[in-house]
Gaussian input, Z-matrix of N, CA and C with variables (Angstrom, degrees):
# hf/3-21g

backbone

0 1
 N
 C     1     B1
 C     2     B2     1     A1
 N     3     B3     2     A2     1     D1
 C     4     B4     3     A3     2     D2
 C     5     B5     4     A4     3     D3
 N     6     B6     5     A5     4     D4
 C     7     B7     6     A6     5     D5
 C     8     B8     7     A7     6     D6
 N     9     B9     8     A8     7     D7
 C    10    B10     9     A9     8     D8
 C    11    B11    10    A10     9     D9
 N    12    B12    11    A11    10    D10
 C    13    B13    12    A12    11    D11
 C    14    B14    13    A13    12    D12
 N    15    B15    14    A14    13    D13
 C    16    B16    15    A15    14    D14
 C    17    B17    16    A16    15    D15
 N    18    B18    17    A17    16    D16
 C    19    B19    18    A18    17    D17
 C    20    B20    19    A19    18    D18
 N    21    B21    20    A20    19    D19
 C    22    B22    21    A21    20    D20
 C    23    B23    22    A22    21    D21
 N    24    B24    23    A23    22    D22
 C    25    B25    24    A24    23    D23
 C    26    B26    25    A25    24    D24
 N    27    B27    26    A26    25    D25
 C    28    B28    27    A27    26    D26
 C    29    B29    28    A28    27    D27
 N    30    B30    29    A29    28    D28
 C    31    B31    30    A30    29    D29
 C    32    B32    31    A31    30    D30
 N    33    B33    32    A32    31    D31
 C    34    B34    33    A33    32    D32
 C    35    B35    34    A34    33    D33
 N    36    B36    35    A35    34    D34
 C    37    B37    36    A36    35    D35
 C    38    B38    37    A37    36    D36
 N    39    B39    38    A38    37    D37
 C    40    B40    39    A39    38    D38
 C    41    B41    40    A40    39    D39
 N    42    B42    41    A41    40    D40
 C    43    B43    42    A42    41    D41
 C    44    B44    43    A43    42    D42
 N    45    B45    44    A44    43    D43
 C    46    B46    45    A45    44    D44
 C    47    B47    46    A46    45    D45
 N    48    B48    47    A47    46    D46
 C    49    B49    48    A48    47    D47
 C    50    B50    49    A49    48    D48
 N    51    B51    50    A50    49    D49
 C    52    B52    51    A51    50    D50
 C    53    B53    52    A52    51    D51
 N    54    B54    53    A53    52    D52
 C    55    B55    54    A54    53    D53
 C    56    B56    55    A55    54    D54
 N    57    B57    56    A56    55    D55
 C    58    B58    57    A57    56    D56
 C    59    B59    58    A58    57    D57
 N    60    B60    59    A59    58    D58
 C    61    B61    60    A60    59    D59
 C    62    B62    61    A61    60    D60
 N    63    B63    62    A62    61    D61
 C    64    B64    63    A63    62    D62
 C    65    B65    64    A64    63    D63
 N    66    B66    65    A65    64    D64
 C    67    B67    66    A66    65    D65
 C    68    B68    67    A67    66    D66
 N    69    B69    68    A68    67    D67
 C    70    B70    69    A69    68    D68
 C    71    B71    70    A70    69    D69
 N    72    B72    71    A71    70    D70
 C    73    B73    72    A72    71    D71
 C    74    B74    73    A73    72    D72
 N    75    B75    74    A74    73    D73
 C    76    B76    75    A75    74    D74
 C    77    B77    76    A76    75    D75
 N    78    B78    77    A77    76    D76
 C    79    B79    78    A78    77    D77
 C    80    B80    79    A79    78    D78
 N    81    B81    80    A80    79    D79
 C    82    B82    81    A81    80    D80
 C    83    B83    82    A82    81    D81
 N    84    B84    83    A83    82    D82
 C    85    B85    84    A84    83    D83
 C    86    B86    85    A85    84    D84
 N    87    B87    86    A86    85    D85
 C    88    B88    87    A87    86    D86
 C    89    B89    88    A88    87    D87
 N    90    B90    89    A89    88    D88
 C    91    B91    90    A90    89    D89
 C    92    B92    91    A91    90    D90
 N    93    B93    92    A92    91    D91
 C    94    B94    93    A93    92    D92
 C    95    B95    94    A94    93    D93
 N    96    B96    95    A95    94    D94
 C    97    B97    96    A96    95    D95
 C    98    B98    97    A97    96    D96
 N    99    B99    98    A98    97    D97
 C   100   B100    99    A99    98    D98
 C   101   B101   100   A100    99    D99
 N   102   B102   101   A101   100   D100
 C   103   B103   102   A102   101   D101
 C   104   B104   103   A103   102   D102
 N   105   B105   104   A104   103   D103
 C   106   B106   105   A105   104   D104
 C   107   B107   106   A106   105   D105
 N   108   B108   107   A107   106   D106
 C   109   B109   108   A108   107   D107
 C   110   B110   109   A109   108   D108
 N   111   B111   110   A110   109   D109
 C   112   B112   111   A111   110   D110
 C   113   B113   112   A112   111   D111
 N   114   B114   113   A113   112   D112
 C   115   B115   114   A114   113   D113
 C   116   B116   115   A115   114   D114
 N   117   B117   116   A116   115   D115
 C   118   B118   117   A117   116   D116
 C   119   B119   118   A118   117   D117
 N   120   B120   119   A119   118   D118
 C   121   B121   120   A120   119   D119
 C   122   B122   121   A121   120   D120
 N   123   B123   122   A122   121   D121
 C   124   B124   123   A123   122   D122
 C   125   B125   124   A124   123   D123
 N   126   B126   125   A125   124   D124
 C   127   B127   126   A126   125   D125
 C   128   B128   127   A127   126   D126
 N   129   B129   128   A128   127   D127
 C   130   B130   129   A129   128   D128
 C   131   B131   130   A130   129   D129
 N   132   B132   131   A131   130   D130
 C   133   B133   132   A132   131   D131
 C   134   B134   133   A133   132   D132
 N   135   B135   134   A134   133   D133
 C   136   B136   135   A135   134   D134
 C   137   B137   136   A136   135   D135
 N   138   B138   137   A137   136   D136
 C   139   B139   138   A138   137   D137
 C   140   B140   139   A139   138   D138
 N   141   B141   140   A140   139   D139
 C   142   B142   141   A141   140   D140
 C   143   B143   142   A142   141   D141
 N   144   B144   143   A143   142   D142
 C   145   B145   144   A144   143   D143
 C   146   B146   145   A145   144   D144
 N   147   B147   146   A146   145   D145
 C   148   B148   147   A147   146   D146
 C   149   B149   148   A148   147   D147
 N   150   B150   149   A149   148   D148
 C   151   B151   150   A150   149   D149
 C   152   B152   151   A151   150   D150
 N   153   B153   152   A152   151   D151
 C   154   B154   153   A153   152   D152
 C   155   B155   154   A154   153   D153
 N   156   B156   155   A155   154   D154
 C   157   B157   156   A156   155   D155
 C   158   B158   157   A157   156   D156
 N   159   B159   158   A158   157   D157
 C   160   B160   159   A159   158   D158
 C   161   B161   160   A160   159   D159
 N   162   B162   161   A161   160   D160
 C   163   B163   162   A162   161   D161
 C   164   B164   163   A163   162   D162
 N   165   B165   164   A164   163   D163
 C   166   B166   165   A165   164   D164
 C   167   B167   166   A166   165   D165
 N   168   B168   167   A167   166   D166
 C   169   B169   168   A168   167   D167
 C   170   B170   169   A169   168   D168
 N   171   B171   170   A170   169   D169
 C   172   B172   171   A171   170   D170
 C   173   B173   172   A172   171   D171
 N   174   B174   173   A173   172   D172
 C   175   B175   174   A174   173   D173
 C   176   B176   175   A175   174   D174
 N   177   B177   176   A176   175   D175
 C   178   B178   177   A177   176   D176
 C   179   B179   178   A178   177   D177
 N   180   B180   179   A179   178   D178
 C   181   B181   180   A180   179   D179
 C   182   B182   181   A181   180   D180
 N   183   B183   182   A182   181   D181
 C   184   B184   183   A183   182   D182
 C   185   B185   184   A184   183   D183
 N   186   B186   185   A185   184   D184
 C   187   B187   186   A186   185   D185
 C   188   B188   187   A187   186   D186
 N   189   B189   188   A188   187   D187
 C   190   B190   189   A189   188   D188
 C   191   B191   190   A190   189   D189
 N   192   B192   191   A191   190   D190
 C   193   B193   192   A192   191   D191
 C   194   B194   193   A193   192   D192
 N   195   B195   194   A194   193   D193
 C   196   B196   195   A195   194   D194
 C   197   B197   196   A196   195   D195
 N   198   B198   197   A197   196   D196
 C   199   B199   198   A198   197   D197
 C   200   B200   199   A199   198   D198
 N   201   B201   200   A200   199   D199
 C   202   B202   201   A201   200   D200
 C   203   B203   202   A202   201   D201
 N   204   B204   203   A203   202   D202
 C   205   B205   204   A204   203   D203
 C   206   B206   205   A205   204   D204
 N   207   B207   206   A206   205   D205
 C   208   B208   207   A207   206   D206
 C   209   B209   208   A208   207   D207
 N   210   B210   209   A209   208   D208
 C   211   B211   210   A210   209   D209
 C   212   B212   211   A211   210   D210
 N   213   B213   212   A212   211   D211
 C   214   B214   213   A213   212   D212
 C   215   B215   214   A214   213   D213
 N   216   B216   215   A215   214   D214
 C   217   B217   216   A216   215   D215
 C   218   B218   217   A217   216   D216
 N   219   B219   218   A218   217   D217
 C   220   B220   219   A219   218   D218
 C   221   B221   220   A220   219   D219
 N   222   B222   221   A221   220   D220
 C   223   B223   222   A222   221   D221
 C   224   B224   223   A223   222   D222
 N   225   B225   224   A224   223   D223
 C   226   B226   225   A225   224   D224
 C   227   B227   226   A226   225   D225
 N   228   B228   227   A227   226   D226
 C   229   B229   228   A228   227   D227
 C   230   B230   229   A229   228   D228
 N   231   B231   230   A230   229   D229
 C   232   B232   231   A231   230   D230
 C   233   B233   232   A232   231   D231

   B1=1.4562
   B2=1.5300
   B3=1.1224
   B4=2.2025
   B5=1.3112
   B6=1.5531
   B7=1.5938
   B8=1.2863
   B9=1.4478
   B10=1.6147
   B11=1.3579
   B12=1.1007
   B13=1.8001
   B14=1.1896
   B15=1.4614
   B16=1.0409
   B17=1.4653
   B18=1.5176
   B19=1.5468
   B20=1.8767
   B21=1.3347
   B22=1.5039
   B23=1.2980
   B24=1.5197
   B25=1.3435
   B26=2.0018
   B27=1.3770
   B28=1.5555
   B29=1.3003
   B30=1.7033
   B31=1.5925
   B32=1.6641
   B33=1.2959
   B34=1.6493
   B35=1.2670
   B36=1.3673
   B37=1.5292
   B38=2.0134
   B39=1.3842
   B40=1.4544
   B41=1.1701
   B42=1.4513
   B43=1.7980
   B44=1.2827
   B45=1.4195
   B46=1.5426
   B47=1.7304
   B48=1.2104
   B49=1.6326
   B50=1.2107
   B51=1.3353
   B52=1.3633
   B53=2.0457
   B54=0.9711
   B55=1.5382
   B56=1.4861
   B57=1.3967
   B58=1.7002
   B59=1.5104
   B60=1.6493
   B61=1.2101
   B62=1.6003
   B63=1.1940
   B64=1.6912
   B65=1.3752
   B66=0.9497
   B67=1.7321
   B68=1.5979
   B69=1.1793
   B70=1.4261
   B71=2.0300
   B72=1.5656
   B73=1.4010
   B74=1.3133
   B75=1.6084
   B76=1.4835
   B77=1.9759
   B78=0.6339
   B79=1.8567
   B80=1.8222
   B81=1.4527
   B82=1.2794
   B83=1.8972
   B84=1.5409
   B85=1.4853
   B86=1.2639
   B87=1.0991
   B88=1.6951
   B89=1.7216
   B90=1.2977
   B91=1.1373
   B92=1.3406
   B93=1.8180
   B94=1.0034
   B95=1.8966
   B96=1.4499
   B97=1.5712
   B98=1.3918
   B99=1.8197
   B100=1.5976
   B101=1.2043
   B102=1.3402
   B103=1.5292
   B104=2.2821
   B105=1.0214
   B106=0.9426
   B107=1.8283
   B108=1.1337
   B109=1.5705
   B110=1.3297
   B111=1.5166
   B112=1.8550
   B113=1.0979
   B114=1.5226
   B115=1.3136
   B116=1.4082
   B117=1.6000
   B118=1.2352
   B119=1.5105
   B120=1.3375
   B121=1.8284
   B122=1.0404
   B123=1.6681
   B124=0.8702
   B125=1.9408
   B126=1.5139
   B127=1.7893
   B128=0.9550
   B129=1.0046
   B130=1.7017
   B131=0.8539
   B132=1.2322
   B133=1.2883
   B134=1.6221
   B135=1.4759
   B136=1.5320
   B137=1.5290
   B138=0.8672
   B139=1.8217
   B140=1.6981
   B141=1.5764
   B142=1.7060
   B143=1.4830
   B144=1.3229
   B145=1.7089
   B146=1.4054
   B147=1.4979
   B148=1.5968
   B149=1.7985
   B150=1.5849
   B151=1.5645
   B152=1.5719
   B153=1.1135
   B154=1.3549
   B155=2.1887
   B156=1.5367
   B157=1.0770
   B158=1.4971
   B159=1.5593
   B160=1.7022
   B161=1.3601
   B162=1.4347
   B163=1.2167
   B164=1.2252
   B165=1.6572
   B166=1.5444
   B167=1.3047
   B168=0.6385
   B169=2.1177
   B170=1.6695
   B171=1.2928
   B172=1.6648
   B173=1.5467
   B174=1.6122
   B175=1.3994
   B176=1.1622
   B177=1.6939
   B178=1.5220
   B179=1.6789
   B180=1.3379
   B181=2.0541
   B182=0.7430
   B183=1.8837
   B184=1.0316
   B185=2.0636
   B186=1.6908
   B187=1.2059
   B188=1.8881
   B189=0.9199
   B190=1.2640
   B191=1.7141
   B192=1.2938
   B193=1.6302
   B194=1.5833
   B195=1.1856
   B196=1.1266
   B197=1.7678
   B198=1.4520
   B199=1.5651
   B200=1.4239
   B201=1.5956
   B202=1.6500
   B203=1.6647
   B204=1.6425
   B205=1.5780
   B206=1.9134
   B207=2.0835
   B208=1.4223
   B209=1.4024
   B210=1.6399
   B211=1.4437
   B212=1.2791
   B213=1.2166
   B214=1.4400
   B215=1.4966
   B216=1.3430
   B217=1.3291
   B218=1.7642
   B219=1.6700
   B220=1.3798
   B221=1.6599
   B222=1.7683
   B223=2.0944
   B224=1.4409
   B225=1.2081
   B226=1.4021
   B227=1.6988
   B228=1.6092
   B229=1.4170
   B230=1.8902
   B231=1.0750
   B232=1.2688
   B233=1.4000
   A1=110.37
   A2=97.10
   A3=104.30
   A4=101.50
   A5=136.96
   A6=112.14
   A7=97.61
   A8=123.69
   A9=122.20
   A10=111.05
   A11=133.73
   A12=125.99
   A13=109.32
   A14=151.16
   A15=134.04
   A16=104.81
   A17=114.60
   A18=144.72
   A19=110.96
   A20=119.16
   A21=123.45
   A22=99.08
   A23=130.85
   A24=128.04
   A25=83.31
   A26=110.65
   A27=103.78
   A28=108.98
   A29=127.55
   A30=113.04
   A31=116.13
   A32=105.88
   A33=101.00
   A34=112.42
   A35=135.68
   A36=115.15
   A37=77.48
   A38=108.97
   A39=98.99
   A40=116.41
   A41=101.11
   A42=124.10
   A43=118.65
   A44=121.68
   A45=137.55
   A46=103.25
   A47=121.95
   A48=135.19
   A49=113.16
   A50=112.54
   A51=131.43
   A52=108.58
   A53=102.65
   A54=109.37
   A55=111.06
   A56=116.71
   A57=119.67
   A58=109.99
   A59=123.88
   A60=152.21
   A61=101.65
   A62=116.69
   A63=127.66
   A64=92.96
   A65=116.60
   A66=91.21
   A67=94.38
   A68=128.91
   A69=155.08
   A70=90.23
   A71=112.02
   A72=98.13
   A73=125.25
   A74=115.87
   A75=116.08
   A76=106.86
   A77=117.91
   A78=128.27
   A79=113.05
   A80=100.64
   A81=97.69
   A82=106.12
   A83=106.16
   A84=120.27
   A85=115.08
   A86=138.42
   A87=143.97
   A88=105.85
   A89=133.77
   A90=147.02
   A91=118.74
   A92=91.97
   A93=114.06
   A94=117.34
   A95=103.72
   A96=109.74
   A97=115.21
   A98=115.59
   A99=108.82
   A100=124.98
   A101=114.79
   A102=101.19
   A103=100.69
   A104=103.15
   A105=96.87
   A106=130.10
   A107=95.67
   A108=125.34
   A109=109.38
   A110=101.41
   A111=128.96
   A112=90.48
   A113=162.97
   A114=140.71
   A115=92.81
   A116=136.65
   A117=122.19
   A118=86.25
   A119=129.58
   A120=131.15
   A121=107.28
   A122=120.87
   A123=169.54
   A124=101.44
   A125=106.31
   A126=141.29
   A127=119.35
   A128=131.43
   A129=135.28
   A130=124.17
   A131=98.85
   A132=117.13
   A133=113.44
   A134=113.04
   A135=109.76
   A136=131.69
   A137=131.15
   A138=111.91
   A139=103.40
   A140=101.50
   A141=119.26
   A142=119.65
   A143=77.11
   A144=114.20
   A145=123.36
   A146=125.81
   A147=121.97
   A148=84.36
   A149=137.81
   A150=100.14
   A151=101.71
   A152=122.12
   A153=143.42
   A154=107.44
   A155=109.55
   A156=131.21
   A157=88.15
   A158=115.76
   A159=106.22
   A160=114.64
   A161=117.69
   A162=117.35
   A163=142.97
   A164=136.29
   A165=95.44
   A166=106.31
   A167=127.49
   A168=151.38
   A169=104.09
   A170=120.41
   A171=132.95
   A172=84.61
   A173=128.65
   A174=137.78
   A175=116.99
   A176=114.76
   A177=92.78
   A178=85.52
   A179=81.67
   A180=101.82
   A181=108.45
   A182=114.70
   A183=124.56
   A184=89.08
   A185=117.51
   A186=110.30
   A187=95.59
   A188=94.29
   A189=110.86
   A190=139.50
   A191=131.58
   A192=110.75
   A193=127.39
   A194=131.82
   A195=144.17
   A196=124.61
   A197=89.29
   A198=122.69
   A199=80.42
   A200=111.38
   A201=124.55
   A202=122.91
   A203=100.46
   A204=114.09
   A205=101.73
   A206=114.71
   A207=86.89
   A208=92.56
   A209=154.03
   A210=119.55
   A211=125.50
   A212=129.38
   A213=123.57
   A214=114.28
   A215=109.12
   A216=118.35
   A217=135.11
   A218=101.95
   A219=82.41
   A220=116.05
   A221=89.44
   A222=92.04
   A223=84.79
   A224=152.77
   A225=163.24
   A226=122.50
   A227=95.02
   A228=98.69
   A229=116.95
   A230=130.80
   A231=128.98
   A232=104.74
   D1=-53.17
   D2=-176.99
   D3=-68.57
   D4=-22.02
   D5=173.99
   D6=-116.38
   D7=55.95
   D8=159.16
   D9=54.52
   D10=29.71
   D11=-171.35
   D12=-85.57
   D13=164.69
   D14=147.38
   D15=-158.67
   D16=160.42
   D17=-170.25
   D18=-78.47
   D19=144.18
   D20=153.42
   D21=-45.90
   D22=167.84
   D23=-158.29
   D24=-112.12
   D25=-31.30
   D26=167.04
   D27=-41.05
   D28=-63.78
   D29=-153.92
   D30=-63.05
   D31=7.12
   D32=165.21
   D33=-86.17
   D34=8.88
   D35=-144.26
   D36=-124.82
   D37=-0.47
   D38=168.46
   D39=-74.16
   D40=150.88
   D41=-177.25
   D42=-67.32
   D43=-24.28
   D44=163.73
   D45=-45.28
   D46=-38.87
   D47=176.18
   D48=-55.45
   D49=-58.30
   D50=-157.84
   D51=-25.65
   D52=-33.77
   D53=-167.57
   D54=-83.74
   D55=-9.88
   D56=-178.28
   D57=-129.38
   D58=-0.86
   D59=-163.20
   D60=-50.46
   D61=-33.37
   D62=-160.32
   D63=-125.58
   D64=38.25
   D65=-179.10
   D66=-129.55
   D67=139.80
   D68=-163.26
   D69=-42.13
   D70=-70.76
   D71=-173.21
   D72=-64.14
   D73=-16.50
   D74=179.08
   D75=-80.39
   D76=-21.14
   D77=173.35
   D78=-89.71
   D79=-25.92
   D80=178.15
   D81=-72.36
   D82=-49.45
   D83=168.80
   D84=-59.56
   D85=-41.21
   D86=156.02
   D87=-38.73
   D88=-66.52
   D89=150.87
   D90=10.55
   D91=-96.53
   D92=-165.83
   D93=-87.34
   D94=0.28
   D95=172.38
   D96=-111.13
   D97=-1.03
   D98=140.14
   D99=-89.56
   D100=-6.96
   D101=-178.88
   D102=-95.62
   D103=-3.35
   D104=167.20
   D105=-100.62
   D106=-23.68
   D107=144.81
   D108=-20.06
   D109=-95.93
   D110=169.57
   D111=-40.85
   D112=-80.23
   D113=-114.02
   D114=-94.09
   D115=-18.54
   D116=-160.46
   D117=-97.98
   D118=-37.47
   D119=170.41
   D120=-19.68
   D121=-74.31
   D122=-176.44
   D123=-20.78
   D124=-56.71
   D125=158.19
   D126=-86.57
   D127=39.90
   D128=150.61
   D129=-127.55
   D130=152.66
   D131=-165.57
   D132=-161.29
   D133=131.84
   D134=-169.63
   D135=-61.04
   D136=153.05
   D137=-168.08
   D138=-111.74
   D139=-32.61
   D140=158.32
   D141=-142.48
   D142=147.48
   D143=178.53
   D144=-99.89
   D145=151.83
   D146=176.73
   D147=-76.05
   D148=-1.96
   D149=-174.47
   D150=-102.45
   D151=-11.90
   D152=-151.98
   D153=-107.28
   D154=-7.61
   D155=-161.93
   D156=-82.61
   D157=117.55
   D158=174.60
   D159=-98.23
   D160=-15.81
   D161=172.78
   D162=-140.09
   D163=-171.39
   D164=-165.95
   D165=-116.29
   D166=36.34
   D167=168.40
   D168=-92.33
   D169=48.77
   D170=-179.86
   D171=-89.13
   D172=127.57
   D173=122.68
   D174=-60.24
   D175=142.24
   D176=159.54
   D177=-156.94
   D178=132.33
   D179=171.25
   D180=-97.47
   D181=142.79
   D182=-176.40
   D183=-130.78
   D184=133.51
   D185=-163.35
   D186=-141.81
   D187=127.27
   D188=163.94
   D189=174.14
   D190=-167.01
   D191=159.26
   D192=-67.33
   D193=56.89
   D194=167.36
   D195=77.79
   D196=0.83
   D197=167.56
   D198=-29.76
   D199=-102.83
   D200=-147.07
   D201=-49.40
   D202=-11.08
   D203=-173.83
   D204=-35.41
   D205=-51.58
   D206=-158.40
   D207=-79.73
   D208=-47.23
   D209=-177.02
   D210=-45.11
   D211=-23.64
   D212=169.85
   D213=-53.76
   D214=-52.37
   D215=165.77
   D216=-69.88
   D217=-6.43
   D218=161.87
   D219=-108.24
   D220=16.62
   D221=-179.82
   D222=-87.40
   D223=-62.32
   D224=-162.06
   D225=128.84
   D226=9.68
   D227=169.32
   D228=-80.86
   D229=138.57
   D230=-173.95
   D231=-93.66

């Protein structure tokens, strides 16, 4: 909250939550990290594009709790 951070408004909707979901500080952080969410939406803007891509040396990370493991695996990256 004190260094402005905030979450996709999805990662609340995990079941890991479920147990603090209603409780005054978990809604207060829900709150105030979609409306900060939206305001950064709001300022974006892409810096690259697949049309704008000049070459073929593209990285691309994919980061999270192991969520993305099977698309990784059905591009053939491990």
């Amino acid at each position: 909250m004190n260094k402005e951070m905030w979450y996709r408004p999805e990662v609340f909707g995990d079941e890991d939550l479920d147990s603090i979901r209603y409780s005054n500080r978990f809604i207060v952080c829900y709150d105030v990290s979609k409306e900060r969410y939206l305001q950064a939406l709001e300022n974006a803007r892409p810096i690259r594009t697949w049309k704008t891509k000049r070459a073929d040396d593209l990285l691309l990370i994919l980061h999270g709790n192991q969520q993305n493991i099977g698309m990784c695996k059905k591009t053939g990256n491990p």
